[in-house]
N, C-alpha and C positions, 0 to 999 in steps of 0.2 A: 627525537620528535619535537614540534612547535611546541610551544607552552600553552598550555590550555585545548589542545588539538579536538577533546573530545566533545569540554562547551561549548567551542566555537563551532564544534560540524552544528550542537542542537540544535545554536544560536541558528545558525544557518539555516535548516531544515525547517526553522519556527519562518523565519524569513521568507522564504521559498513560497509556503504558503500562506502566509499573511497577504504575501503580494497576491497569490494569485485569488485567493478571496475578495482583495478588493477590487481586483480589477474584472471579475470576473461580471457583475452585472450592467458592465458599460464596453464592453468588449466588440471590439468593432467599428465604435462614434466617435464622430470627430471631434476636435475640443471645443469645439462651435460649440455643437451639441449638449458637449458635459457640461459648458456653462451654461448654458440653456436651464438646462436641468436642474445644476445642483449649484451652482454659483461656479465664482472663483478658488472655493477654497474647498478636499474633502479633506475634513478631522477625522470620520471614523469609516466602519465599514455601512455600504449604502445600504447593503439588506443585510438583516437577521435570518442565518441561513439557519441556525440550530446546528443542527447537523449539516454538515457542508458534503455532500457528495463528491464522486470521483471525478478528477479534471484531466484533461490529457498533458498537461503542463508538469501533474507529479507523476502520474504514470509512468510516463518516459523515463525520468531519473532513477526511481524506485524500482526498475524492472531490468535496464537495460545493465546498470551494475552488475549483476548477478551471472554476463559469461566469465567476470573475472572470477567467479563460483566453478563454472561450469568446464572453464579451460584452463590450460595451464602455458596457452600465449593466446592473446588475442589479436585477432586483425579483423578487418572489418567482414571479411568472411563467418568469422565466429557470431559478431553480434547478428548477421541475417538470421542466422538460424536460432539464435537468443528471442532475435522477433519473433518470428515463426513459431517458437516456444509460447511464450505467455500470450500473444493476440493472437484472437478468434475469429471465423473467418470472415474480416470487412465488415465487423460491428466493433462497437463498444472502443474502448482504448484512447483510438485517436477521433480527430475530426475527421470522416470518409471524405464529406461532400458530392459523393456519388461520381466517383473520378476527377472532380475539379483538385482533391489534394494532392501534394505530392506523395504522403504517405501513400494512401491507397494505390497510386499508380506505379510503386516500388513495390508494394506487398504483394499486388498482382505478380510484377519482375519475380520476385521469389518466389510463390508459387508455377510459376512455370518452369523453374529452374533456372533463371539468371541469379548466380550468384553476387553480394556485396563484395566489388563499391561497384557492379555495373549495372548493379540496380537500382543505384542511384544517379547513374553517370548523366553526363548533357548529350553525350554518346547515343543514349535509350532514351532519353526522357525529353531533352532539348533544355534549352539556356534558361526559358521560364521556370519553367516546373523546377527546375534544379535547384534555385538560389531562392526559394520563397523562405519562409521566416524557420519553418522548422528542425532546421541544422543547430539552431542552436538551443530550443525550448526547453528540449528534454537535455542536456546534457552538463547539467550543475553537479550533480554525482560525483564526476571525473574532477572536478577540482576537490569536494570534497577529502576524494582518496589521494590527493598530492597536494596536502600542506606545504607553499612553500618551494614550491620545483611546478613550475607554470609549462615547463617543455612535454613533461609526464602527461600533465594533465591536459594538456590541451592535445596530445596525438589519443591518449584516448578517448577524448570528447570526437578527434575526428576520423578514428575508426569507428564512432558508434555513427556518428553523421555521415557516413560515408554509405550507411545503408539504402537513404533516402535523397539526399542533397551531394551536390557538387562546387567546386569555385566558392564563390561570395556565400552561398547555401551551408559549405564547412568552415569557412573560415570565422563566420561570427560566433560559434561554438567555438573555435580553438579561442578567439577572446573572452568569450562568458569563462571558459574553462579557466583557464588565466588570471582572468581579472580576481574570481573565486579563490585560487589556490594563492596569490600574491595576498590577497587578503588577512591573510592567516600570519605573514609574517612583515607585513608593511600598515602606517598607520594614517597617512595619508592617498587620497584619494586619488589625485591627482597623479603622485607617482605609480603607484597601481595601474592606471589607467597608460600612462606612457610606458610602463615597463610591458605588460601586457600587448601593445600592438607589436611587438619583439619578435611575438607569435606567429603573424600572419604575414603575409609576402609584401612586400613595399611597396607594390602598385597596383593592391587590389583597391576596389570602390570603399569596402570597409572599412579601410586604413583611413581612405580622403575623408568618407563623411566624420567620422571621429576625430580625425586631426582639423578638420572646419569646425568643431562644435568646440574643441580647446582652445582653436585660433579667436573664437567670438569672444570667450571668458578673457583671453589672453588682451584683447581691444576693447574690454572695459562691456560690453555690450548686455543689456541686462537677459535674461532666459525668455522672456515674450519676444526680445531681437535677436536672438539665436534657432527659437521656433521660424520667425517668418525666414531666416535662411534657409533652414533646412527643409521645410515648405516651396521656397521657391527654388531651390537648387537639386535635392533628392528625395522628391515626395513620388508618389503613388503613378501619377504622370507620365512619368518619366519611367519609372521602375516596375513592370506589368507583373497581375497577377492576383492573385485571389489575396494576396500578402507578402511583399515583400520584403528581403533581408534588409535593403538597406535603410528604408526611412524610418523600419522602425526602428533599426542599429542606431543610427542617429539620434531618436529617441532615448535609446536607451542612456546613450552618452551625454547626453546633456543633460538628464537628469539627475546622474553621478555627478557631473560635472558641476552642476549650482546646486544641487543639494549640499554643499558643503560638508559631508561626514557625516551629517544629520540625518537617520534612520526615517523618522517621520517625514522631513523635512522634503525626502530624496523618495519618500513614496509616495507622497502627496502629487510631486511634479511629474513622478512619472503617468500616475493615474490623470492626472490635468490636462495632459497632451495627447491622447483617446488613442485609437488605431486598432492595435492589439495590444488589449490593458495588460488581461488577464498573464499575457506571454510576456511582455514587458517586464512587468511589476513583478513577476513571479524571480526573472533572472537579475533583477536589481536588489530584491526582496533577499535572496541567496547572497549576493553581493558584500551587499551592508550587514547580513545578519551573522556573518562572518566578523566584518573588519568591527564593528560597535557591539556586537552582543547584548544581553539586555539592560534595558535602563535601572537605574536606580543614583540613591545620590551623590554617587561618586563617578555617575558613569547617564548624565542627563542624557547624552544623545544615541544611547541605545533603545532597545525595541519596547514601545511604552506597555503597561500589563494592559491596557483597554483592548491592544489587539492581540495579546493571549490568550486572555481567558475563554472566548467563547470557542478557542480552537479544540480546550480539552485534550491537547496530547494527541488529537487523534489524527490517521491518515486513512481514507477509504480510497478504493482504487477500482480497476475492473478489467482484472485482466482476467486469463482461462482457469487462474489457480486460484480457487473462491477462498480458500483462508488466508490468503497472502492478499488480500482484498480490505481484508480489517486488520491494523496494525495501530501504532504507536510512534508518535515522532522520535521517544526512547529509544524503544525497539530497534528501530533502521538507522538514530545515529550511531546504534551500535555496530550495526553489519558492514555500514560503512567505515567507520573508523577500525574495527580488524582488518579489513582488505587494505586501508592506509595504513597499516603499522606494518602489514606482510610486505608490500610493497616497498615499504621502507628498511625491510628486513628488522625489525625490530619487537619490544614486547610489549605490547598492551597491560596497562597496567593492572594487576591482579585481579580484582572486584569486579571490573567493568568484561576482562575478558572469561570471569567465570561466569557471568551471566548469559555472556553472547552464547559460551559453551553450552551452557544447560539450554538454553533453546535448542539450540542445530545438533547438538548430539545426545541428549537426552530428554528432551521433547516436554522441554518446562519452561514456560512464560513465569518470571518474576518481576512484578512490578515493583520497585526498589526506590523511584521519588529523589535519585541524586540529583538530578539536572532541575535548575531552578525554576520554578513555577511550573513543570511538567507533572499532569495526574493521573497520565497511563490509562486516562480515558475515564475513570472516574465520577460517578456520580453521585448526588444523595436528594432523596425525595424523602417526606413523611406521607404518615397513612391519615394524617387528619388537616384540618381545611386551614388552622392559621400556625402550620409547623414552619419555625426560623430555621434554616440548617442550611450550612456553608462550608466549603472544602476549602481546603487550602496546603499547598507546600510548605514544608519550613524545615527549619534547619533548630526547632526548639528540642526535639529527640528522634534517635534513632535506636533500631536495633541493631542494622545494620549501618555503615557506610558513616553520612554525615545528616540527613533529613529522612523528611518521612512525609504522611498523609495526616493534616489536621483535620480532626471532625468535631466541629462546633454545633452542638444545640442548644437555641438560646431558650427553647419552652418544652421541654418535656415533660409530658404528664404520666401518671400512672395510665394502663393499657394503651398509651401510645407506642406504635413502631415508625422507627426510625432508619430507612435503606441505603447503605453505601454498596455502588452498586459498577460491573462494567457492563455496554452489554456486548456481549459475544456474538451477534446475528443481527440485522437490520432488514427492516421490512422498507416495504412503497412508503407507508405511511411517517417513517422517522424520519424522510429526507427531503430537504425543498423541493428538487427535482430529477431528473435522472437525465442529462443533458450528455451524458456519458456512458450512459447503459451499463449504469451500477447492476455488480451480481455478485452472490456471497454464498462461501459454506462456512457453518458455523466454527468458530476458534478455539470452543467448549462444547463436551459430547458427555450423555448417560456414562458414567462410569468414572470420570475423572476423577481427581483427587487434588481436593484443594486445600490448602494451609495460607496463614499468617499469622500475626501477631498482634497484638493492642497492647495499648497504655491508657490506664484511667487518669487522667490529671484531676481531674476535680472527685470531691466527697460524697459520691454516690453509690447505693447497690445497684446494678446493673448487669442484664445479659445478653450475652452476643450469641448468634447464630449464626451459621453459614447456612444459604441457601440459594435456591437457583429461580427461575421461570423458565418452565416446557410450555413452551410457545403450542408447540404442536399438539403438544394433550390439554393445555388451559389450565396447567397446573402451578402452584409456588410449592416446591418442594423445601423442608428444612432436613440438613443432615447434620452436623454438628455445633455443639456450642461449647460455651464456655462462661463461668461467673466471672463479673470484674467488680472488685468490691474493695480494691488494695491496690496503690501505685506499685508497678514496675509490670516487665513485659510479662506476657502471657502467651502462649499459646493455641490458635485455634486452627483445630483440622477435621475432615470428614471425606466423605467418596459421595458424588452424587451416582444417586440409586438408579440401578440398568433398568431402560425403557423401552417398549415397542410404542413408535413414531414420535418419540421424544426430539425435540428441538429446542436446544438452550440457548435461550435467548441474553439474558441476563444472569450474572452470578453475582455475590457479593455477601454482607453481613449487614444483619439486622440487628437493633439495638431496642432494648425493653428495659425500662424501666421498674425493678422490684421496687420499691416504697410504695407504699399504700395511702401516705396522706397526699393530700394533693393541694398546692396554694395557686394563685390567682396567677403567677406570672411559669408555675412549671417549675423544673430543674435546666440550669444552665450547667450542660456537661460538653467536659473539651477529654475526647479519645486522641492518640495518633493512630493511628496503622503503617504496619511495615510490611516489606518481604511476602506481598501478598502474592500466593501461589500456585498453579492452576499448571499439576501435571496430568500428559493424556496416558490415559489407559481406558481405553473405549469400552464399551458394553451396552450395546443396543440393536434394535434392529429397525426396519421399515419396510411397511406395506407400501407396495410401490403407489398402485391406485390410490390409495389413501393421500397420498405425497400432493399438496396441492399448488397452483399454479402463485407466484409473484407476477401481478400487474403492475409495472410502471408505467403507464400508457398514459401520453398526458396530450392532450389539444388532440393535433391530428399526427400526432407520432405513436407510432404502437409499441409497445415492448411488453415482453411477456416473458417470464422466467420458470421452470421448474426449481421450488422450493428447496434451498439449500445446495442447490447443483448450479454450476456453468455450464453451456451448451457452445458450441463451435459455430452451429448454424446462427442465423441473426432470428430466424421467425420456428414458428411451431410445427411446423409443414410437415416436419418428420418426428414428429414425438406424438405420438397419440395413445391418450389415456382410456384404457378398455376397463371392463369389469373387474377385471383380475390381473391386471398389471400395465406396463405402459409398452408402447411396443416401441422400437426405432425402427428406422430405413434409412436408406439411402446415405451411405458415409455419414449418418452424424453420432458422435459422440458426450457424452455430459460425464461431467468431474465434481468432486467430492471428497471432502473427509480433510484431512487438516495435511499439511505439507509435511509439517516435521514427527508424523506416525513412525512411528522404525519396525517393529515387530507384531505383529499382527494374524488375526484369522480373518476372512472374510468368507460368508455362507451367503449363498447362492443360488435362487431359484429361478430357475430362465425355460424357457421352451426355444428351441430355433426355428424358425418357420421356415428361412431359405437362405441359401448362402452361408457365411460365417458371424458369428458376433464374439466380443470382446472384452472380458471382466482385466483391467488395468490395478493392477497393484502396484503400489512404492511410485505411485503416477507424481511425476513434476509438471506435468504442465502436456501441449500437443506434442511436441517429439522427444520427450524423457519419460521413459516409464519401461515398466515390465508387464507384458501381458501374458493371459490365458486366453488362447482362439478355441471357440466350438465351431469343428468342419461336421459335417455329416459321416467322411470318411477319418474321422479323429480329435485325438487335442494337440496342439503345439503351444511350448511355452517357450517366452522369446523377449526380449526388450529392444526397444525403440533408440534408438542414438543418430540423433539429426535427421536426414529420413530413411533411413538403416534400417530394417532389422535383422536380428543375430537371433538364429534356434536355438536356444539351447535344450531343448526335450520335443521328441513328438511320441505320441501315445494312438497306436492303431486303434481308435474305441467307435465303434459305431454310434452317431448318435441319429435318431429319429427324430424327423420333422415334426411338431408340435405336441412330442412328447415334452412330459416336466422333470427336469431334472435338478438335483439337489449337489452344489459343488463346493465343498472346502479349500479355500486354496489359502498358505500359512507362511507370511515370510519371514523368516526366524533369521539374523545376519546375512550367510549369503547363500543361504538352501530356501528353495520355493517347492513346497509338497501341496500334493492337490489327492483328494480324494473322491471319488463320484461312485454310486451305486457300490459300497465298501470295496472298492481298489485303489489300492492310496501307489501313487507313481511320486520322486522327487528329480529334485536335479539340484546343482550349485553354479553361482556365475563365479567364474575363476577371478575377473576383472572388476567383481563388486561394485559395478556401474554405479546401482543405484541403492543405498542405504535404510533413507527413507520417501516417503511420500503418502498422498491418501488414493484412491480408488475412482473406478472409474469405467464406463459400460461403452459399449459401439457397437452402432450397426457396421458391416464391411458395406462396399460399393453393390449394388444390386441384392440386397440382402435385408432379413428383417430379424429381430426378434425378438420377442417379448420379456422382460425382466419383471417378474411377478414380488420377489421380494428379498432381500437384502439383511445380511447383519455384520456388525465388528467387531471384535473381540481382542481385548491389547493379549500378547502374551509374553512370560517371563518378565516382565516391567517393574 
């Protein structure tokens, strides 16, 4: 494998969304305009987003990897039904534009049954629609997973483009893809870029405009006289459409092109030349955040910390799988860099691939702080009005690995607390905006079980707590501590305590100070943390009614979510909250509970009022999962594979129309047992489809039925 394979993906991924942060609040203006606005020059990002919500620019990358999960060859076939899998129906995800885009007018094709690539063909769609900008936004991933071999990566950037675009529409992904994976193993910019059009066909547009943006450098021409060519030769004019491939491809190139290898430098110009910032800046951002990785002083023209740190590590997204919605830049360079090493036929190096392990097969997030200035989302607040307190990576101590999590407080006082904190759930009000139709199930549930470790550097008594916030009861739970009163690691662990309608919002460790005397400036205490650990074993339940609604409804856009669930539908039309539970209609379904659950009970209180409805266990997404059908005339239990389904159990059992029934159903490896009114029926999937997943309800088409209330239960864990 490359050298540094797995910094470079971070680097990348940190890139990726740098760019698209900053391009995101000028997305769409011309560079008239940005200068208008903002001068000639941006240094930093133009808004303070806090939290930066989900954007369709990482979505794509972060989701669409995941048939190389799900298959074991990919062609563009596969990725349609990968779409089909995690976006919901013609909301959220991407830009719809109410059929001005080309997604939405592919995703239709696939709902109909045109399979990829003809659902993205010119064939179906026509020449427009085919080659607009989106072939290539989402598909930075694909280089990721091929360090180094630019042919890999760039066929599967255009088996994933091939679900929506065509022509000039795949070809600029097979360059992003490219340019990305040369990245990894070339150090100059320029060659990169020449080696990379190697990719695409010699007489596509793509090729010319890019080989014009290198002929302007090549004539000495400064990047304001490379703009007005590419202005006047392949601008908007000319190239129709809501956006198209080629002028901002040119964009893109020119901005690699005079950015000189300089990370700031090359995201500055790309943002300076407007169009589509957000898409631009995002696949440049990926680009460079590869080949420069981060700055420091041996290493001036990588990624400066002013535009890390407000990132926090974090990725939010919005696809139909609500805990795959809140992740970590860590996290996903790790998914990705395993898929690159299998690809490569090769092994991941120990630490990094037992980590990735313990997520996907034993259902444990450990936030571990290798990768530089990443804090796994990380947070620290005090409980009083003038608390100093600052995070930080470092490389001063670990338990593990080689770093860890600094926590500095410069003023502690006696009965001050101190919270180092993730949070696990996001409401309307943590996020600027929802321009994406952010929606989330929570990453942390009643019952889990959490560990890490500390280090006292400084000469204080002090005590740690684990605790959590239940958003949903209005509660701070504490369940475990620990005294730190002597340098070296320590150990802290506990289980947060099982809830009815608990929602954990937050988890993390509180810090108290024992001393008793108190001076003027406080206690300046420096903790690390490591190996900080949040395995699931669930135990809770919910009142359905009780379950209250997420408004992100901003100006004159509506959105509206059931709390800690995704929905399929875009509006509320079919989910109605009664006295005593919520009812569905009309084919919609809503999902829940954490992706990587493996063994589990789920309890079940539903009434059917007509037709069939549907309890989803080991659910991945719309077409992966295993269900339980209530007919009137019985149960069938079955899973879902692309849009398949395979029985495997039907149970003759009468069930009555708006009677209430109470249903266990337990998936223990590869046996699903269900019990209802004490008759317990099983079955096993020979094929083991599906391992893990969280849950999930449906009404059938012409059908309704009520789900009164809900619970989960890890078992053998």
């Amino acid at each position: 494998m490359v050298p540094n394979y797995i910094e470079k993906t971070y680097a990348g991924w940190l890139g990726k969304v740098i760019g698209i942060r900053m391009g995101a609040p000028i997305e769409g203006y011309s560079k008239e305009k940005i200068e208008q606005l903002y001068g000639k020059h941006i240094t930093d990002y133009l808004v303070d987003y806090n939290d930066f919500a989900c954007d369709d620019d990482s979505n794509g990358p972060l989701f669409f990897v995941r048939a190389l999960e799900h298959y074991s060859q990919v062609s563009p076939k596969e990725m349609g039904y990968t779409f089909l899998n995690y976006i919901a129906n013609e909301h959220g995800f991407f830009w719809w534009g109410n059929e001005l885009s080309t997604e939405h007018t592919a995703y239709k094709n696939l709902l109909k049954g045109i399979e990829a690539p003809e659902s993205g063909s010119i064939a179906v769609n026509g020449q427009e629609l085919a080659e607009q900008i989106g072939g290539q936004i989402f598909i930075d991933g694909f280089g990721f997973l091929a360090p180094g071999n630019p042919s890999v990566a760039s066929d599967l950037a255009e088996h994933s483009a091939r679900v929506t675009h065509d022509l000039e529409g795949v070809y600029g992904g097979r360059f992003i893809a490219a340019c990305i994976s040369l990245a990894y193993t070339h150090t100059d910019i320029i060659e990169i870029i020449k080696e990379a059009l190697k990719e695409i066909p010699e007489d596509s547009t793509y090729k010319e405009v890019v080989e014009r943006m290198l002929l302007c450098k090549e004539e000495g021409c400064s990047s304001e006289e490379a703009f007005l060519v590419l202005k006047n030769e392949y601008w908007s004019d000319r190239y129709k459409g809501v956006c198209h491939m080629i002028p901002n491809g040119g964009i893109i190139a020119l901005s690699l092109i005079y950015g000189g290898g300089d990370f700031f430098k090359t995201m500055e110009l790309v943002n300076l030349c407007g169009f589509d910032t957000d898409c631009n800046a995002g696949n440049v951002g990926a680009i460079m955040g590869v080949l420069t990785g981060i700055q420091s002083e041996e290493n001036p023209l990588g990624i400066p910390k002013r535009f890390i740190t407000p990132i926090k590590d974090i990725m939010l997204a919005s696809s139909m799988v609500g805990s795959l919605n809140i992740s970590t830049l860590s996290e996903n360079t790790l998914l990705f860099c395993k898929l690159g090493y299998e690809i490569a036929g090769e092994e991941m190096p120990a630490m990094f691939k037992e980590y990735e392990r313990k997520l996907s097969q034993e259902q444990t997030r450990i936030s571990h702080f290798e990768f530089m200035d990443a804090l796994h989302g990380f947070r620290i607040k005090g409980d009083y009005k003038n608390s100093e307190v600052f995070l930080q990576n470092t490389d001063e101590a670990a338990f593990e690995g080689k770093r860890s999590l600094k926590i500095m407080i410069n003023n502690l006082h006696p009965n001050n607390t101190v919270s180092v904190y993730q949070k696990s759930y996001y409401e309307p009000k943590d996020l600027h905006d929802a321009r994406y139709e952010p929606t989330f199930s929570p990453i942390v549930y009643p019952g889990d079980e959490v560990k890490g470790y500390l280090y006292l550097k400084t000469d204080q008594k002090l005590k740690a707590k684990l605790y959590c916030y239940d958003a949903g009861n209005d509660k701070i739970l504490q369940f475990g501590e620990v005294l730190l009163d002597s340098p070296g690691w320590k150990e802290i662990k506990g289980r947060i305590p099982a809830a009815l309608n608990g929602l954990v919002k937050e988890v993390g460790i509180q810090i108290v100070s024992l001393n008793q005397e108190d001076t003027f400036f406080g206690e300046q205490v420096v903790v690390y943390l490591d190996e900080f650990t949040i395995k699931a074993n669930p135990s809770y339940s919910m009142i359905m009614a009780d379950i209250p609604v997420d408004d992100y409804s901003l100006h004159s856009v509506v959105q509206k979510e059931v709390q800690g669930f995704t929905k399929y539908n875009k509006h509320l039309n079919n989910i109605k909250w009664q006295e005593d539970g919520i009812l569905l209609t009309g084919e919609e379904h809503i999902l829940t509970g954490d992706y990587y659950w493996r063994n589990y009970t789920c309890r079940l209180t539903f009434a059917l009022y007509e037709g069939a409805g549907d309890l989803f266990i080991r659910n991945q997404g719309n077409l992966r999962s295993y269900f339980v059908r209530m007919e009137k005339d019985g149960i069938k239990v079955g899973s879902i594979f692309e849009r398949k389904e395979e029985i495997l159990l039907t149970v003759p059992y009468s069930i009555e129309y708006k009677k209430e029934y109470t249903l266990d159903v337990t998936v223990q490896d590869n046996v699903i047992s269900l019990e209802i009114e004490g008759n317990r029926y099983s079955c096993k999937d020979p094929k083991e489809r599906y391992l893990h997943g969280g849950i999930g309800m449906k009404a059938a088409l012409n059908s309704s039925i009520r789900f009164i209330q809900y619970g989960v239960q890890g078992v053998n864990l």
